[in-house]
C-alpha positions as CSV (number, residue, x, y, z in Angstrom):
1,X,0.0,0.0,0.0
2,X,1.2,3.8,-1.1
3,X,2.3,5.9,2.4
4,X,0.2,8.3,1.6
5,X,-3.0,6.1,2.2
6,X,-1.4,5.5,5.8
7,X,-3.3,8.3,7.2
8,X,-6.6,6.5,5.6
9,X,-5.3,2.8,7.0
10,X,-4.6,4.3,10.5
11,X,-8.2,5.5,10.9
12,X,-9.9,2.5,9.2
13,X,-8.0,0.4,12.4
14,X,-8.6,3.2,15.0
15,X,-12.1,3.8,14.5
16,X,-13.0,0.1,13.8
17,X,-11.0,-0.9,16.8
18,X,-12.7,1.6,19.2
19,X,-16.2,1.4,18.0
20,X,-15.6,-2.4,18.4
21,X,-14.9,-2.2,22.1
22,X,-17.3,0.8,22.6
23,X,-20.3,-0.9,21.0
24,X,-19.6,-3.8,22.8
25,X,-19.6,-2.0,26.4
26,X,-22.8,-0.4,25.8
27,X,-24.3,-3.3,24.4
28,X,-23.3,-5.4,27.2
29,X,-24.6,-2.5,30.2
30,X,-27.7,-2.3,28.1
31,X,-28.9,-5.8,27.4
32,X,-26.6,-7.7,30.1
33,X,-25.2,-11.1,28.8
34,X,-28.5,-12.5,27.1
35,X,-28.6,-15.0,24.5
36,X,-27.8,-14.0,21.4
37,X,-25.3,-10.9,22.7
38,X,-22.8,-11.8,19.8
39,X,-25.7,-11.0,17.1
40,X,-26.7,-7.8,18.7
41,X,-23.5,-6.6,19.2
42,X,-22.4,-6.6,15.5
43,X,-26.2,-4.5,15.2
44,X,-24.6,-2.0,17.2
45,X,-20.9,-1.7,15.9
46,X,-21.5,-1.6,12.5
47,X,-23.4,1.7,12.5
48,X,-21.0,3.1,15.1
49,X,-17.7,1.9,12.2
50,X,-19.9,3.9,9.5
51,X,-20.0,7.2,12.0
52,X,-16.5,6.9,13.5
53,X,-14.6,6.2,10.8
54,X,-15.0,9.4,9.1
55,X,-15.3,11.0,11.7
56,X,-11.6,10.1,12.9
57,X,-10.5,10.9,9.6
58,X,-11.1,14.6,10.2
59,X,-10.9,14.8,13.7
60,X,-7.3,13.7,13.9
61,X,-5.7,16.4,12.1
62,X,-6.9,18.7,14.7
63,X,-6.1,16.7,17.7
64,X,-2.3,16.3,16.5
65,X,-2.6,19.9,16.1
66,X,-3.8,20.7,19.7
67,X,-1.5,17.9,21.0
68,X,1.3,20.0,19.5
69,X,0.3,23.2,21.1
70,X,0.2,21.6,24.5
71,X,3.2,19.7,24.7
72,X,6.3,21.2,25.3
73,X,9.0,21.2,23.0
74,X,12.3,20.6,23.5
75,X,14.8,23.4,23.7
76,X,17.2,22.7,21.3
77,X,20.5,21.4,22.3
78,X,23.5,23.4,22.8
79,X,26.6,21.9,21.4
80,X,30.2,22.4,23.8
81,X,31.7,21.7,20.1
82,X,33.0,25.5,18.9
83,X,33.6,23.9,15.6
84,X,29.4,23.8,14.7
């Protein structure tokens, strides 16, 4: 796959990922461990893929971007070499 899909790839795996556990959690503290959970499970974290994956993909941009403004930086480092 090109690198510049990655961006693409990385949200397909977060957003399916944490819809996946999401869905199930509510699913579970809604229903409790009935018969039939698996079934109505996939009911619930399919929809939730189809809303968080694109939502991820433009989300993302601007949480690296606040992420950036909140951490601190490094100062750069100060060389004892007087030859650079």
């Amino acid at each position: 796959m090109h690198p510049r899909y990655a961006p693409f790839l990385f949200g397909l795996i977060v957003s399916g990922l944490m819809s996946f556990l999401v869905s199930g959690v509510a699913t579970l503290r809604a229903l409790g461990p009935v018969e039939g959970f698996g079934g109505f499970w996939m009911a619930a974290w399919l929809p939730a893929w189809a809303v968080a994956f694109p939502t991820i993909l433009v989300v993302a941009p601007l949480v690296r971007r606040l992420v950036a403004r909140l951490v601190r930086q490094p100062a750069p480092s100060r060389s004892t070499d007087p030859a650079r």
